[in-house]
N, C-alpha and C positions, 0 to 999 in steps of 0.2 A: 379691645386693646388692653394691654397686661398695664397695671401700672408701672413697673419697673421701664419698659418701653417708653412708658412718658415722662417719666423723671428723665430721659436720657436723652428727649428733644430739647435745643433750645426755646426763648420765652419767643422768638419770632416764627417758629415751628410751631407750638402753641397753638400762637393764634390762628396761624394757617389751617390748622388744622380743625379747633373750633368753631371757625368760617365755615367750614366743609359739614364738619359733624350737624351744625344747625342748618346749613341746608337739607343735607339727608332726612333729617326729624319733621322739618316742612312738609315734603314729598314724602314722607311715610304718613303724618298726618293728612293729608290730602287724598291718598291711599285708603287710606283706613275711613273716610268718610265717604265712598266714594261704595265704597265698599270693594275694593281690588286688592288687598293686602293681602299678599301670601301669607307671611307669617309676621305678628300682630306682636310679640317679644321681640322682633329686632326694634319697636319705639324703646322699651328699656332698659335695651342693653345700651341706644345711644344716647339714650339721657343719662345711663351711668358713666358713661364715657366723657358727656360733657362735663359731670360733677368733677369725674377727677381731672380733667384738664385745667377746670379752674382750679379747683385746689392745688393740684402742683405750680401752677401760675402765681397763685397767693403767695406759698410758700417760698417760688425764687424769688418775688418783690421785695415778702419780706427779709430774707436773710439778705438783699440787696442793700436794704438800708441800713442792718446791722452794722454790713461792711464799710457803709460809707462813710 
């Protein structure tokens, strides 16, 4: 997922999404111990996924309380 993409959901998108992203990393984990991973780069393509979810998350909070 592109960042630009993620700047573009809101903070309850986010999380939803989040939610999702660290289930998948579980079940790729679980995969990968198991030894049934097809392909072993999709754990860090979604753990870059989750960095920047937080980080765009960080960054609506904080211009959040900027604002307030």
């Amino acid at each position: 997922m592109k960042a630009s993409d993620i700047r573009d959901l809101s903070v309850a998108e986010l999380n939803d999404k989040l939610v999702e992203l660290k289930k998948e990393l579980f079940n790729l984990r679980f995969q990968n111990a198991i030894n049934q991973l097809e392909n072993p780069m999709r754990i860090k393509a979604v753990k870059k996924d989750i960095a920047r979810i937080n980080t765009v998350i960080t960054a609506k909070s904080l211009e959040d309380g900027e604002n307030a």
